[in-house]
C-alpha positions in Angstrom: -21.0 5.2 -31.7 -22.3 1.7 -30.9 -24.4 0.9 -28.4 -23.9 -0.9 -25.3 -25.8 -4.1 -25.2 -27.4 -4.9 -21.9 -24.9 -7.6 -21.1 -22.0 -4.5 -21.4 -24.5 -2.3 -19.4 -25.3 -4.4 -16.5 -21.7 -5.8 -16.0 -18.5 -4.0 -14.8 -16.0 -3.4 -16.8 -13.4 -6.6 -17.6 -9.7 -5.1 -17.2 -7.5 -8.0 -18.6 -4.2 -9.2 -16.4 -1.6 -11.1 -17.0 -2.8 -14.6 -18.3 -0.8 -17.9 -17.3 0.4 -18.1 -21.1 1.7 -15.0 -20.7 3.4 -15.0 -17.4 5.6 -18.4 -18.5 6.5 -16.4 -21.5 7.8 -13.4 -19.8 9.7 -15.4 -16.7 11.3 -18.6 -18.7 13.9 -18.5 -15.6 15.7 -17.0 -13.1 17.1 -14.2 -14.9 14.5 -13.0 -16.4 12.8 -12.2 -12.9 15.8 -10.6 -11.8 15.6 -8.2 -14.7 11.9 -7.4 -14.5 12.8 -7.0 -10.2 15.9 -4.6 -11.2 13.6 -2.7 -13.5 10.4 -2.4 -11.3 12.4 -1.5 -8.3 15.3 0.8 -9.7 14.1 2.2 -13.5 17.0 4.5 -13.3 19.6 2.2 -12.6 20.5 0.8 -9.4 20.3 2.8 -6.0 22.1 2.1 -2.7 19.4 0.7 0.1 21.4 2.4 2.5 21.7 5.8 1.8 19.2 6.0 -1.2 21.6 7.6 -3.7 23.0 6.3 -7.2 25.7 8.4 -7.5 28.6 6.2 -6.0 27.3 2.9 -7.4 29.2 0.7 -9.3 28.7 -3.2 -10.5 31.1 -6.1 -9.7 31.9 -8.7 -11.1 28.8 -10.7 -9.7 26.2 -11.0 -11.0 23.1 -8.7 -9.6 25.4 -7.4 -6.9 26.8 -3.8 -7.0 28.9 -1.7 -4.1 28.7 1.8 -3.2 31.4 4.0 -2.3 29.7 7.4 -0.6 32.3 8.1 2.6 28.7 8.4 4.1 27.5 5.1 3.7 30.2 2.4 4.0 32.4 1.5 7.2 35.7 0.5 5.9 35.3 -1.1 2.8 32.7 0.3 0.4 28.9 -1.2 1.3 28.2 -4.1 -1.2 24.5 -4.9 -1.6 22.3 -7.1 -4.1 19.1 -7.0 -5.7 17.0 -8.5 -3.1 18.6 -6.4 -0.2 15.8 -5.0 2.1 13.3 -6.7 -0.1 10.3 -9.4 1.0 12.9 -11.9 -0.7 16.0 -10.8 0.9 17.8 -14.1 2.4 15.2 -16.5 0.9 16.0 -20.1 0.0 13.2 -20.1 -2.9 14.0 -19.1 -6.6 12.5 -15.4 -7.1 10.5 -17.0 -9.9 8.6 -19.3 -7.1 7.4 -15.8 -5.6 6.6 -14.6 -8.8 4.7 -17.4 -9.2 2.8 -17.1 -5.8 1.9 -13.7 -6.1 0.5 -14.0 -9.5 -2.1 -16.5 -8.0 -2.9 -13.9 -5.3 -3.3 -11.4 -7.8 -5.9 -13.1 -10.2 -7.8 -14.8 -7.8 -10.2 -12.1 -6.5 -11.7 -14.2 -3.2 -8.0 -15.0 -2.4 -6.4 -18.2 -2.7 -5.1 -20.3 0.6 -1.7 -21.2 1.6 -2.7 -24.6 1.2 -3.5 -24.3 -2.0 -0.3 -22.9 -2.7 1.7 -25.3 -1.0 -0.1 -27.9 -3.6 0.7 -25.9 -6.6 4.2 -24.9 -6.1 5.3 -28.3 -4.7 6.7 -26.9 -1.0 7.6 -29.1 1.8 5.6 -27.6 4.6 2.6 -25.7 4.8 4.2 -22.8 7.0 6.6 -22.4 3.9 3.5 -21.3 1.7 1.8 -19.7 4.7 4.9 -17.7 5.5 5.6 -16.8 1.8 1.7 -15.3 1.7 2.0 -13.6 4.7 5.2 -11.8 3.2 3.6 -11.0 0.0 0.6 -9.6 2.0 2.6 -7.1 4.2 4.3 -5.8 0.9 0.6 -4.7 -0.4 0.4 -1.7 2.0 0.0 1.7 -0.2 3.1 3.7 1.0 1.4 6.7 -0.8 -1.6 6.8 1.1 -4.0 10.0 -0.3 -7.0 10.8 1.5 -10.3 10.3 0.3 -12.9 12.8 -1.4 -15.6 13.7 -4.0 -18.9 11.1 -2.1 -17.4 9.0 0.7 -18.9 5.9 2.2 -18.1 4.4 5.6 -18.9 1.8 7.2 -18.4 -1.0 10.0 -18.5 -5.0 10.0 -17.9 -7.4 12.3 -15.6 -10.2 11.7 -15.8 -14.0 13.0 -18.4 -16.6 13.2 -21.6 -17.0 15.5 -21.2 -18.4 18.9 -23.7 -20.9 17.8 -21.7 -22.4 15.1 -18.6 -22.8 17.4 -17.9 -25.9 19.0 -19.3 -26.9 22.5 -15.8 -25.9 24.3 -15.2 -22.9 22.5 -18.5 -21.4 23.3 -18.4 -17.8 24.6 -21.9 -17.1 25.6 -21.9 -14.0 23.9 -24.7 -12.3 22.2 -24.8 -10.2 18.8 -21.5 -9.0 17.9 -19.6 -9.9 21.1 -16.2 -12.0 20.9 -16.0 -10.7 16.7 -13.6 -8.2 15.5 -14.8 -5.2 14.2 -13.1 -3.9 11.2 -14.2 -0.5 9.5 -13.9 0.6 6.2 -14.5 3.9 3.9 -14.5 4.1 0.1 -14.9 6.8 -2.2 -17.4 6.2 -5.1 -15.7 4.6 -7.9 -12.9 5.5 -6.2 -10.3 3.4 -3.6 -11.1 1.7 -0.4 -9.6 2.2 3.0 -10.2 -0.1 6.1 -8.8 -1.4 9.5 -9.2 -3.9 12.1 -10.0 -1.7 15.4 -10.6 -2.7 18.8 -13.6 -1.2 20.0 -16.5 0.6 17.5 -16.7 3.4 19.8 -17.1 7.2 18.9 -13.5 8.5 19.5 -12.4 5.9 17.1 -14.8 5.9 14.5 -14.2 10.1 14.4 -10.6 9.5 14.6 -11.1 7.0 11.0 -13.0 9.9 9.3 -10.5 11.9 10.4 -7.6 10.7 9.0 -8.8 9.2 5.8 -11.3 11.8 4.1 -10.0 15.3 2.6 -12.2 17.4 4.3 -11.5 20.0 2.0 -12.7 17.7 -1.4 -15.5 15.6 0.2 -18.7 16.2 -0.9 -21.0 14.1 1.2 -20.1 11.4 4.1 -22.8 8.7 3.6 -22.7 6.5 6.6 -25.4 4.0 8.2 -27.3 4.9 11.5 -24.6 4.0 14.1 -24.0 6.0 17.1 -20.4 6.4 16.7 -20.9 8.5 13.4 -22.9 11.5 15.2 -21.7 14.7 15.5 -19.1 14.1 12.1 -21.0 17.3 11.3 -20.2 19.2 14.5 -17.1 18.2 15.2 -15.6 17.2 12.1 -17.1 20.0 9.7 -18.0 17.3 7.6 -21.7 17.2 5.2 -22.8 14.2 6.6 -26.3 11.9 5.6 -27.2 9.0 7.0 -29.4 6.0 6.3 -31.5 4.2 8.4 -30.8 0.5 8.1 -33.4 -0.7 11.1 -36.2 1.4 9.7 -35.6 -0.6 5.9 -34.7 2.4 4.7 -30.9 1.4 2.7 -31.3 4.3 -0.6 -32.0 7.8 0.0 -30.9 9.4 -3.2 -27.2 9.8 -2.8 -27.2 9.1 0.6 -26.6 5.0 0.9 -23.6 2.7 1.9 -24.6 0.0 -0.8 -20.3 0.5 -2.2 -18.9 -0.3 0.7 -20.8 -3.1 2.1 -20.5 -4.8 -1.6 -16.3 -4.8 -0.6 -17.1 -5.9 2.6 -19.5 -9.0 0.8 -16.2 -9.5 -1.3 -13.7 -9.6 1.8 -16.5 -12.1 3.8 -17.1 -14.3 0.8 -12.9 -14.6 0.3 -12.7 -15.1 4.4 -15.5 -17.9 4.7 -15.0 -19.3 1.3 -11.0 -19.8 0.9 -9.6 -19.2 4.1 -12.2 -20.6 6.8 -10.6 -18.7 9.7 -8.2 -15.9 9.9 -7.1 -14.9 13.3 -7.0 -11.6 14.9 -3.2 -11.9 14.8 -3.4 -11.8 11.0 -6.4 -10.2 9.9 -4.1 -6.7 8.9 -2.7 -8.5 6.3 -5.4 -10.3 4.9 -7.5 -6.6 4.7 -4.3 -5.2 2.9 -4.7 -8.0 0.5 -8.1 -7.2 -0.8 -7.7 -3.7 -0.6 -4.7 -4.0 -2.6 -6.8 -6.0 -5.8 -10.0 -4.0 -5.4 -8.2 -0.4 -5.3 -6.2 -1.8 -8.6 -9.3 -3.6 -10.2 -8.4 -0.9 -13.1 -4.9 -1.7 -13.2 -3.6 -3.8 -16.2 -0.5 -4.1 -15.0 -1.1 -4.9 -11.3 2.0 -7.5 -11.2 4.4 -4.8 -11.8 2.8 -2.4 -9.6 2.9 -5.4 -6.6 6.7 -6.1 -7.5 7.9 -2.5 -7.2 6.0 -2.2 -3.8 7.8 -6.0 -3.2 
């Protein structure tokens, strides 16, 4: 067996994507993206969006339309549909191979890559076409088969937004420490996937109600969490085998115990925030944390396009 080189052992594993070459070899035009979209979303064969059944569908005459003819579904005349019915590019005015093109840039750029950006790359007339076409790519990242964490679970909180001294002279809120940020918090299982959300206060009943919800409390082995007030009683309340770490006594390692994996996603999400986007609102700060979720929790995935697509 050869041996790892310290280069190999020191850096994370490289998972290769789809490579510009290969993505203008694979989508020469139109049709082509229509045939990966009708495979990705229907590998069976087409399915009726309305009621989700492929047993009374038929194809017409055109192209990448079909009609189903279930007594159930249809009013009248039998219920025609096409392929981007009930899809982010449903009643869109750009070619699908524009948002293929988009979201292949979102994909394999790991700190994000702005609307602006965009709108210089794919030629758009407006900025709030590029913005709105991110946005819509953004909301279709959500995992719809959402599976709770377990095995050594990290969680963790983080404040998002910049100082008050940094902001200009009539925007100013007086506030001190975290005041006038939005907290967002966040758990991940070792080598595993990561779950966050924006919240509106860091309190206890909201912290508790996180854990609650994302970690199997019948496969977790430890809940590793920093020294904040809203994580006590996880233990008592939660039946949960909780350790903590104190951060304000230096202390950030204590064998297992340590939060080091999720604060390195929440370095990730920061660097992408500050770096690419400047500012992100409260407004639109779910979709942005969906984003990076999304790439880091399919950082293994060689075929990430696809798996975006099908979600599409």
């Amino acid at each position: 067996m050869k041996k790892k080189s310290k280069h190999d052992q020191h850096n994370p594993k490289f998972t290769p994507q789809l490579t510009i070459g290969q993505f203008e070899r694979m989508f020469p035009d139109e049709d082509a993206c229509r045939t990966y979209l009708a495979n990705r979303r229907w590998p069976n064969g087409a399915v009726c969006p309305r009621c989700n059944t492929q047993d009374h569908v038929y194809s017409i005459a055109k192209p990448w339309h079909w009609e189903c003819s279930n007594p159930e579904c249809r009013k009248g005349n039998a219920y025609r549909f096409s392929l981007t019915v009930k899809t982010i590019f449903e009643n869109t005015k750009y070619p699908l191979r524009v948002w293929f093109q988009v979201l292949h840039l979102m994909l394999t750029s790991r700190k994000g890559i702005s609307a602006l950006q965009i709108q210089r790359m794919i030629g758009s007339g407006s900025y709030s076409t590029a913005f709105y076409m991110c946005h819509r790519l953004r909301a279709s990242m959500n995992d719809p088969e959402f599976r709770q964490l377990m095995g050594i679970v990290e969680i963790d909180e983080t404040y998002m937004g910049g100082k008050d001294a940094n902001r200009h002279w009539d925007k100013k809120q007086h506030i001190r420490g975290t005041g006038g940020k939005i907290p967002v918090i966040g758990a991940i299982s070792r080598k595993g996937n990561v779950v966050c959300q924006m919240i509106e206060h860091a309190d206890m009943p909201t912290l508790h109600r996180f854990v609650n919800r994302v970690v199997d409390k019948d496969k977790v082995e430890l809940v590793a969490t920093d020294e904040h007030a809203g994580y006590q009683y996880l233990a008592r309340w939660q039946k949960l085998p909780h350790e903590t770490v104190n951060h304000r006594e230096g202390e950030y390692v204590r064998g297992l115990v340590h939060t080091n994996t999720m604060e390195s996603f929440w370095s990730l999400l920061k660097r992408g925030i500050v770096g690419t986007y400047h500012n992100v609102s409260k407004k639109y700060l779910p979709l942005y944390l969906a984003e990076f979720s999304f790439r880091f929790n399919n950082r293994h995935e060689a075929d990430i396009f696809g798996k975006a697509i099908a979600g599409c």
